[in-house]
C-alpha positions as CSV (number, residue, x, y, z in Angstrom):
1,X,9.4,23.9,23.8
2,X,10.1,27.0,22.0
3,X,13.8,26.8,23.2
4,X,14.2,23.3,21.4
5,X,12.8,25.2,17.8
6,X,15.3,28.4,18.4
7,X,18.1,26.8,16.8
8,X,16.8,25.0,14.2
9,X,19.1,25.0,11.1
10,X,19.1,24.3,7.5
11,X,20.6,21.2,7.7
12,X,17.7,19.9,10.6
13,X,15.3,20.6,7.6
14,X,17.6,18.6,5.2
15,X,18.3,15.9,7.4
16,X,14.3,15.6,7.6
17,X,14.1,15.9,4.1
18,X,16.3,12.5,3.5
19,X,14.4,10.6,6.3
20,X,11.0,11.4,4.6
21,X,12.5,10.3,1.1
22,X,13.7,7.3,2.7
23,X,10.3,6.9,4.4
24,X,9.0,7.0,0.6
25,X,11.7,4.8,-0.4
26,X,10.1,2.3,2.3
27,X,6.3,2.9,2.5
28,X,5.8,4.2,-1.7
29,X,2.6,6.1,-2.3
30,X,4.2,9.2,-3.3
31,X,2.7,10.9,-0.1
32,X,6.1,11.3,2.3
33,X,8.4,12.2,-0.9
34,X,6.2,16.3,-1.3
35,X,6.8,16.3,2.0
36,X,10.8,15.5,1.9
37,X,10.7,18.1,-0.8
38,X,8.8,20.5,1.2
39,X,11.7,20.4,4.1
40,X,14.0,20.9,1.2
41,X,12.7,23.9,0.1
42,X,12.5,25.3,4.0
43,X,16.2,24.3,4.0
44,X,16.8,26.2,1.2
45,X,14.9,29.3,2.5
46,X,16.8,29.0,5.9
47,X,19.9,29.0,3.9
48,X,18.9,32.1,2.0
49,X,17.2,34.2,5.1
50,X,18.7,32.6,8.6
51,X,17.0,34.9,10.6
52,X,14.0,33.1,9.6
53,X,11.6,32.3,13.2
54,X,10.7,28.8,13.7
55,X,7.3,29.3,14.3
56,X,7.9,30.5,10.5
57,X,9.7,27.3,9.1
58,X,7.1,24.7,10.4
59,X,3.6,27.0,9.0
60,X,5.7,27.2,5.6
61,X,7.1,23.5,5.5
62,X,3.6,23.0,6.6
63,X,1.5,24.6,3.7
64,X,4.3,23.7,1.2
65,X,3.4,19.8,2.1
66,X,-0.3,20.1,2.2
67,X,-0.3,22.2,-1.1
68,X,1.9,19.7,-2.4
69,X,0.0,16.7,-1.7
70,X,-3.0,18.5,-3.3
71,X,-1.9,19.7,-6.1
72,X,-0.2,16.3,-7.2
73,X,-3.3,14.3,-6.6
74,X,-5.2,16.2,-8.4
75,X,-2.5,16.0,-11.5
76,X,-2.9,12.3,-10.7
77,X,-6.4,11.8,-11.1
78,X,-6.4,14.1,-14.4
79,X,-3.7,12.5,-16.0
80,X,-3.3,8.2,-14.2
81,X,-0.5,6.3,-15.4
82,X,-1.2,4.6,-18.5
83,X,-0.1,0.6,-18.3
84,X,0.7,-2.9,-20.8
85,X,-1.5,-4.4,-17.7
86,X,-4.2,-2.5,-16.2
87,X,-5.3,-5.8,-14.3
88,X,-2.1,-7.0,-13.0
89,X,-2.7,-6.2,-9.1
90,X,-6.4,-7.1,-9.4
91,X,-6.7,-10.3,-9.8
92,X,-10.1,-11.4,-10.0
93,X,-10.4,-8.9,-13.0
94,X,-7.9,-11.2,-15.0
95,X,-10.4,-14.0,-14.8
96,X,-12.9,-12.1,-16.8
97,X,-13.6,-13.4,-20.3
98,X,-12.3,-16.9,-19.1
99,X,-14.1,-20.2,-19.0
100,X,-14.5,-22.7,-16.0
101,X,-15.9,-25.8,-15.2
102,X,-18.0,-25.9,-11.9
103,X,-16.9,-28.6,-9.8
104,X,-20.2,-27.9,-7.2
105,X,-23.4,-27.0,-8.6
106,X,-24.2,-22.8,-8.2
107,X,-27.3,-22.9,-5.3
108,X,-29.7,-20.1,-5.0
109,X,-27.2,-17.6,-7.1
110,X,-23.3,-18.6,-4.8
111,X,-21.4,-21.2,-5.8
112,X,-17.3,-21.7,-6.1
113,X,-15.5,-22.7,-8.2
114,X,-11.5,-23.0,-8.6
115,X,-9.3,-21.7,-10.3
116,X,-5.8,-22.9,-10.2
117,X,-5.0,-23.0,-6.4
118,X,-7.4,-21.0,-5.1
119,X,-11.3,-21.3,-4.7
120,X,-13.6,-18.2,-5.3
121,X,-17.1,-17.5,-5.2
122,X,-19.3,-17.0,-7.5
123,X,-22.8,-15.6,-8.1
124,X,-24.8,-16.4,-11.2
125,X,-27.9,-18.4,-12.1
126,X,-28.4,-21.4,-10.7
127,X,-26.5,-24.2,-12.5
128,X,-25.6,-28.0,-12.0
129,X,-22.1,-29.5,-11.4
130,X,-20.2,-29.8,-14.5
131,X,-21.6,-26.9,-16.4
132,X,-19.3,-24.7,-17.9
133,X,-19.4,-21.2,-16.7
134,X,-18.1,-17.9,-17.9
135,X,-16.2,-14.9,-15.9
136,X,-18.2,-11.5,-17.0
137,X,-17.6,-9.1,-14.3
138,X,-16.0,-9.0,-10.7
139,X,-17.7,-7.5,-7.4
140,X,-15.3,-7.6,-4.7
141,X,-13.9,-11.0,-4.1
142,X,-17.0,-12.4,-5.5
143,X,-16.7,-13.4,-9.3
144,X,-19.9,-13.1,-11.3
145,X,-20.9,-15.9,-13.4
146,X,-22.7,-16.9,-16.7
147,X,-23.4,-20.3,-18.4
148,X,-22.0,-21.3,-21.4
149,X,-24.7,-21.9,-24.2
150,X,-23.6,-25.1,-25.8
């Protein structure tokens, strides 16, 4: 094993570098791309100081990646991305505020009720068919209900 790692050259760690930026480019989460960078930077310093062990190269590119992956989460959960539509991949949360008609009456708290080509359920007081209903929170899958006053 340790004869395969001897010869291990800048260009091995930039060749890795690429494949885990186009692992990123393929599966995005921003997870392989610190890694990709880390390799870089252990090119780089195998560039600079070739007499560099391997044993060397992998603790470094290891840390680097680890300390990477850290420290950007953390800059991540400080500071999230600010969007036009906070709701656009959560979809049950785009339903809130809007009104529905319930086709089936809402039994012991669960119900449905559809919206455009999909049915959800719903929990709420009980209520008969026909009522009009109200989307003020989601849990899950499940879409919490209120009646309309009329």
């Amino acid at each position: 094993m340790a004869a395969l790692f001897a010869h291990i050259d800048h260009w091995h760690w930039w060749i890795l570098a690429v494949a885990l930026l186009v692992l990123e480019a393929f599966a995005p989460g921003t997870f392989f791309m610190w890694m990709g960078i880390s390799a870089a930077v252990v090119g780089l310093l195998v560039l600079i100081a070739p007499a560099t062990g391997w044993e060397y190269q992998v603790f470094i590119f290891a840390v680097l990646s680890v300390a990477s992956i850290v420290v950007w989460r953390a800059y991540f959960r400080r500071h999230p991305v600010v969007t036009d539509q906070p709701t656009l991949n959560r979809r049950g949360a785009q339903y809130v505020g809007r009104t529905f008609t319930l086709s089936e009456p809402i039994v012991n708290g669960n119900g449905k009720i559809r919206v455009d080509d999909t049915t959800w359920k719903i929990h709420g007081a009980d209520c008969a068919s026909g009522s009009q209903v109200q989307v003020v929170g989601v849990d899950g899958v499940i879409l919490k209900v209120e009646e309309v006053a009329e």
